[in-house]
Backbone as JSON Lines, residues from 0, in Angstrom:
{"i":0,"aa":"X","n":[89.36,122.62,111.45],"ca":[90.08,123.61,110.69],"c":[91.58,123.35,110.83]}
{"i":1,"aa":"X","n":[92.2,123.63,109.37],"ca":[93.76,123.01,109.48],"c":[94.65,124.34,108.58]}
{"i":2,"aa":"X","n":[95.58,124.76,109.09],"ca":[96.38,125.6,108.5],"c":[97.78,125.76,107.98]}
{"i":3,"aa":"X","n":[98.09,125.51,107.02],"ca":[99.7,125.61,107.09],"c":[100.24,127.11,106.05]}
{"i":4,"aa":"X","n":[101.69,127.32,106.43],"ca":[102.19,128.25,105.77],"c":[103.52,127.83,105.03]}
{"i":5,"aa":"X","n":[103.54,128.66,104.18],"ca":[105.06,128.05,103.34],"c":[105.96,129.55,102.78]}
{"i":6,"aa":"X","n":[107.06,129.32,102.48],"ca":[107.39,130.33,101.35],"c":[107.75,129.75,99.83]}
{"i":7,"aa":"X","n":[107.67,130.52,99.13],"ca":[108.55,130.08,97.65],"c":[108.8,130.97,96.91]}
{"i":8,"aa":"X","n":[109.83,131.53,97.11],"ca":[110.87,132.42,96.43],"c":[110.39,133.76,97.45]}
{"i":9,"aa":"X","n":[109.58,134.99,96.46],"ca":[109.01,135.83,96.79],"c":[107.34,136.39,97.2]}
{"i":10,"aa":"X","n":[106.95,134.84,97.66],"ca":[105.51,134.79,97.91],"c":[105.64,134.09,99.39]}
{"i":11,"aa":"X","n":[104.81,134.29,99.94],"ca":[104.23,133.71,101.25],"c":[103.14,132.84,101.09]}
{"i":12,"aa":"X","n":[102.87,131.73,100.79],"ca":[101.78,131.13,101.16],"c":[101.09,130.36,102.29]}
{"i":13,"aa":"X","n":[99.33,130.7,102.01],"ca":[98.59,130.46,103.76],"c":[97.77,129.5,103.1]}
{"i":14,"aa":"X","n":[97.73,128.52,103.15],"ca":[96.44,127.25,103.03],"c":[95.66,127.02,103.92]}
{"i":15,"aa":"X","n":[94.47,126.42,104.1],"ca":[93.51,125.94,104.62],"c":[92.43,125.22,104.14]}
{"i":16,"aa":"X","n":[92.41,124.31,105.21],"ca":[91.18,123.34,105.61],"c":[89.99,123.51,106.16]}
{"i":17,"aa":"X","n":[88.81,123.79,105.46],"ca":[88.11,124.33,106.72],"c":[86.82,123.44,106.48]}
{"i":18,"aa":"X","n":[86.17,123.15,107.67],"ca":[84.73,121.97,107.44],"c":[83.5,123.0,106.88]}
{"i":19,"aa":"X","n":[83.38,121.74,106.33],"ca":[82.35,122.08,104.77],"c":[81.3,122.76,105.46]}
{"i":20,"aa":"X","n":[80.56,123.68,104.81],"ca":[78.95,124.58,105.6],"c":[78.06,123.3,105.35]}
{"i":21,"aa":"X","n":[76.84,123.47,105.87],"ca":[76.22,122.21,105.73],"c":[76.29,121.05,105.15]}
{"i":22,"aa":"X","n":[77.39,120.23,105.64],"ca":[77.83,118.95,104.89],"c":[79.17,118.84,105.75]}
{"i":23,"aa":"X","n":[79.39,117.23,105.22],"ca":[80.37,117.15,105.73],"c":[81.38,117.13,104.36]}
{"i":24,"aa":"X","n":[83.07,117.11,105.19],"ca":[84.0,117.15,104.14],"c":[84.94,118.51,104.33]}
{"i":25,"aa":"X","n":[85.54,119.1,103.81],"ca":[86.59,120.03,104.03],"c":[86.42,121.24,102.78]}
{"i":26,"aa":"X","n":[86.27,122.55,102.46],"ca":[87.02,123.29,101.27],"c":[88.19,123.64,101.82]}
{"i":27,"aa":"X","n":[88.88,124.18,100.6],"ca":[90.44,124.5,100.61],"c":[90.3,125.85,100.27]}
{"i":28,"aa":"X","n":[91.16,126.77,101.28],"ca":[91.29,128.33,101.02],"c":[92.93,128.47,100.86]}
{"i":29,"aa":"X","n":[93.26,129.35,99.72],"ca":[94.5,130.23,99.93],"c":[94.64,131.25,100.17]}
{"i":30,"aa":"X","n":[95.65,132.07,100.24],"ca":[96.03,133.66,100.14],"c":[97.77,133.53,100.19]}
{"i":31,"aa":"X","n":[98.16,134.18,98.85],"ca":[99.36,134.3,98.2],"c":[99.97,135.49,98.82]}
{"i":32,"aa":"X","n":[100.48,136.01,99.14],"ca":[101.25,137.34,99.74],"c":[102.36,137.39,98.51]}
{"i":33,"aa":"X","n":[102.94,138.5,98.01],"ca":[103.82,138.95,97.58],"c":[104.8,139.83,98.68]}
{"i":34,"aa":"X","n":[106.03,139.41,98.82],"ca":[106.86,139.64,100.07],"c":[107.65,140.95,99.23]}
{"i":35,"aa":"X","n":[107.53,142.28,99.2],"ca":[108.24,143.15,98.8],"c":[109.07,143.27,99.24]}
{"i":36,"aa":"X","n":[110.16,144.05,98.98],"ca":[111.92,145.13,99.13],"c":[111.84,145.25,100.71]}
{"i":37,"aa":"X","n":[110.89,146.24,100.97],"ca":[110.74,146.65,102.36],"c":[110.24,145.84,103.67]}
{"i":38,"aa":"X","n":[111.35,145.25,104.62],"ca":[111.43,143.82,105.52],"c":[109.62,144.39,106.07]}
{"i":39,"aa":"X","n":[108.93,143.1,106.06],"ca":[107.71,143.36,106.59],"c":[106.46,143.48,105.87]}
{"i":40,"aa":"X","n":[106.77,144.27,104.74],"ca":[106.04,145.07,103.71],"c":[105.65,143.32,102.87]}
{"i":41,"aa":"X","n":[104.47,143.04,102.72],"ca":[103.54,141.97,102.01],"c":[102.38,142.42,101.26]}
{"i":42,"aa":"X","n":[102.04,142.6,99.86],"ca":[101.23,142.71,99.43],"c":[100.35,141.62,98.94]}
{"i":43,"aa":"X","n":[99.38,141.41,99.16],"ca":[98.4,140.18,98.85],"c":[98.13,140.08,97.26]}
{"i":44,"aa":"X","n":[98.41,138.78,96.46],"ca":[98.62,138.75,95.47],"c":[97.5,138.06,95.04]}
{"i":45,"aa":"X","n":[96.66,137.26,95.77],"ca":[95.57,136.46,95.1],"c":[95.45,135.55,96.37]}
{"i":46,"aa":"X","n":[93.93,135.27,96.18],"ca":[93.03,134.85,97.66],"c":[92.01,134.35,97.53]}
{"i":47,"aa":"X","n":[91.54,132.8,97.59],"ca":[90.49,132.25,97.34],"c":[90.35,131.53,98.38]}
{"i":48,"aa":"X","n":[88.68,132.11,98.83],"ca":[88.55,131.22,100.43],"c":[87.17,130.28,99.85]}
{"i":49,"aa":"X","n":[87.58,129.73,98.79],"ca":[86.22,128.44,98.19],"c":[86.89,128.23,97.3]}
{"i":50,"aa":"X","n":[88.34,127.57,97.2],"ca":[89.08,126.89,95.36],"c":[87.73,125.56,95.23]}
{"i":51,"aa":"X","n":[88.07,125.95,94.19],"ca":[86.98,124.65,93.1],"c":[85.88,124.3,93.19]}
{"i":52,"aa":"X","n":[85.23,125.69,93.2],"ca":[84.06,125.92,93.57],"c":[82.88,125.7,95.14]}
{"i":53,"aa":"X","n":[84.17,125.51,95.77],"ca":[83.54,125.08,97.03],"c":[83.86,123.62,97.12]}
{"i":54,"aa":"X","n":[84.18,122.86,96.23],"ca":[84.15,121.18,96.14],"c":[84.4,120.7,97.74]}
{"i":55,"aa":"X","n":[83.91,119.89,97.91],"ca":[84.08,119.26,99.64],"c":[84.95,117.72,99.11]}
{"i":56,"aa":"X","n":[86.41,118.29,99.97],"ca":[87.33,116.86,100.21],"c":[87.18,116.63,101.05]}
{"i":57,"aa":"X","n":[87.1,114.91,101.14],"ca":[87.44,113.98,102.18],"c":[87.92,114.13,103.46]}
{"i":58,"aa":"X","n":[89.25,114.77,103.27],"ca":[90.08,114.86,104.69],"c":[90.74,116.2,104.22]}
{"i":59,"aa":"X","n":[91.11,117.22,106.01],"ca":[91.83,118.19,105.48],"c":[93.1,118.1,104.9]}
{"i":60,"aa":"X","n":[93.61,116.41,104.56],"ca":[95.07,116.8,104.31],"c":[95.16,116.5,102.59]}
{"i":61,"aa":"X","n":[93.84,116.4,102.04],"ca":[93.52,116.42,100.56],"c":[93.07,118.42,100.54]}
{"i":62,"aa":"X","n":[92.28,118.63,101.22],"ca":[92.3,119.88,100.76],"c":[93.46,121.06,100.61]}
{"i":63,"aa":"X","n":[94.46,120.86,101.98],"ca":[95.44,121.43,102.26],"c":[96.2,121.16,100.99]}
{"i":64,"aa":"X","n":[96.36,119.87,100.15],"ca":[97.31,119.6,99.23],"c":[96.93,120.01,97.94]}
{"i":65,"aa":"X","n":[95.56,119.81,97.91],"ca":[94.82,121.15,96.35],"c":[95.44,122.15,96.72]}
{"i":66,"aa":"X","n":[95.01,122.83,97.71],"ca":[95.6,124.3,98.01],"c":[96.91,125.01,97.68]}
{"i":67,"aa":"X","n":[97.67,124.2,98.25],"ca":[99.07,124.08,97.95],"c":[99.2,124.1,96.66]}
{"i":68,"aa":"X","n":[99.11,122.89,95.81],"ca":[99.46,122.75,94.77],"c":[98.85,123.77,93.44]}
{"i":69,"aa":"X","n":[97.8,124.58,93.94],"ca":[97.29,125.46,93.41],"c":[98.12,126.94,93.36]}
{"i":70,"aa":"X","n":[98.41,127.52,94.51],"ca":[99.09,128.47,95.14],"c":[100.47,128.07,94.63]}
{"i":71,"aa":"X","n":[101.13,127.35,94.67],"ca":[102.25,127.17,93.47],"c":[101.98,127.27,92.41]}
{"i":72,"aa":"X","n":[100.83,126.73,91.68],"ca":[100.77,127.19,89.84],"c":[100.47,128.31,89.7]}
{"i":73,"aa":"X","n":[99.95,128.98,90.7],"ca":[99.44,130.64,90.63],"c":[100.9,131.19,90.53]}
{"i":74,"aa":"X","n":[101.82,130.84,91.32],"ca":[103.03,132.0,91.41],"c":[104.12,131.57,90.15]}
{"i":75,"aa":"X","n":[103.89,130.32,89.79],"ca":[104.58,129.92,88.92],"c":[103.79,131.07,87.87]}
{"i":76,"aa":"X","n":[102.71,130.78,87.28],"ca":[102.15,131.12,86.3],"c":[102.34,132.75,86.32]}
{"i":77,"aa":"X","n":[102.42,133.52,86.88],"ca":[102.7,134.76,87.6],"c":[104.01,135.32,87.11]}
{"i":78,"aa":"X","n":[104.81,134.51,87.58],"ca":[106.32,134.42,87.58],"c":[106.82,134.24,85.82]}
{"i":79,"aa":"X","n":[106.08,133.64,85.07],"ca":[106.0,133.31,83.65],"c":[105.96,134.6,83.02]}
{"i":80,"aa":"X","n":[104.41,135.26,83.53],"ca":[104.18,136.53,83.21],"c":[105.22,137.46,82.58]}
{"i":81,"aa":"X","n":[105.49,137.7,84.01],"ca":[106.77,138.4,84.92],"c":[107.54,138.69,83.58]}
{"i":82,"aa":"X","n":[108.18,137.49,83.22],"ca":[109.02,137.23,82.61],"c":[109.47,137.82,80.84]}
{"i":83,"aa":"X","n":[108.31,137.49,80.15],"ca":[108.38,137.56,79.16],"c":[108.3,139.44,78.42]}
């Protein structure tokens, strides 16, 4: 099991690696936090502990990098919303 955290802008992101249930290989989990006004105050914005259907990668540092790169198009795409 492998974990990293990041920020980007007004989100918190949590990735993970975790070994596959019967099989070998890795899925990739996120959970997006939305970092509100109030220091502390995080509301959870979107949370998938099986992206892509469960798919089993190779190594955790392919899953960690779906993850990632997922959890950025989410806040991007979000942020688009937002916008218009």
């Amino acid at each position: 099991m492998r974990f990293e955290e990041t920020r980007e802008g007004d989100y918190r992101i949590f990735v993970g690696a975790m070994d596959a249930p019967r099989g070998s290989g890795y899925i990739a989990a996120l959970i997006v936090n939305h970092v509100g006004g109030t220091i502390g105050r995080q509301n959870e914005a979107y949370r998938d502990e099986s992206l892509a259907c469960g798919y089993r990668w190779p190594s955790p540092d392919e899953a960690i990098s779906y993850a990632m790169t997922r959890a950025r198009e989410l806040i991007r795409s979000r942020s688009q919303m937002l916008a218009c």
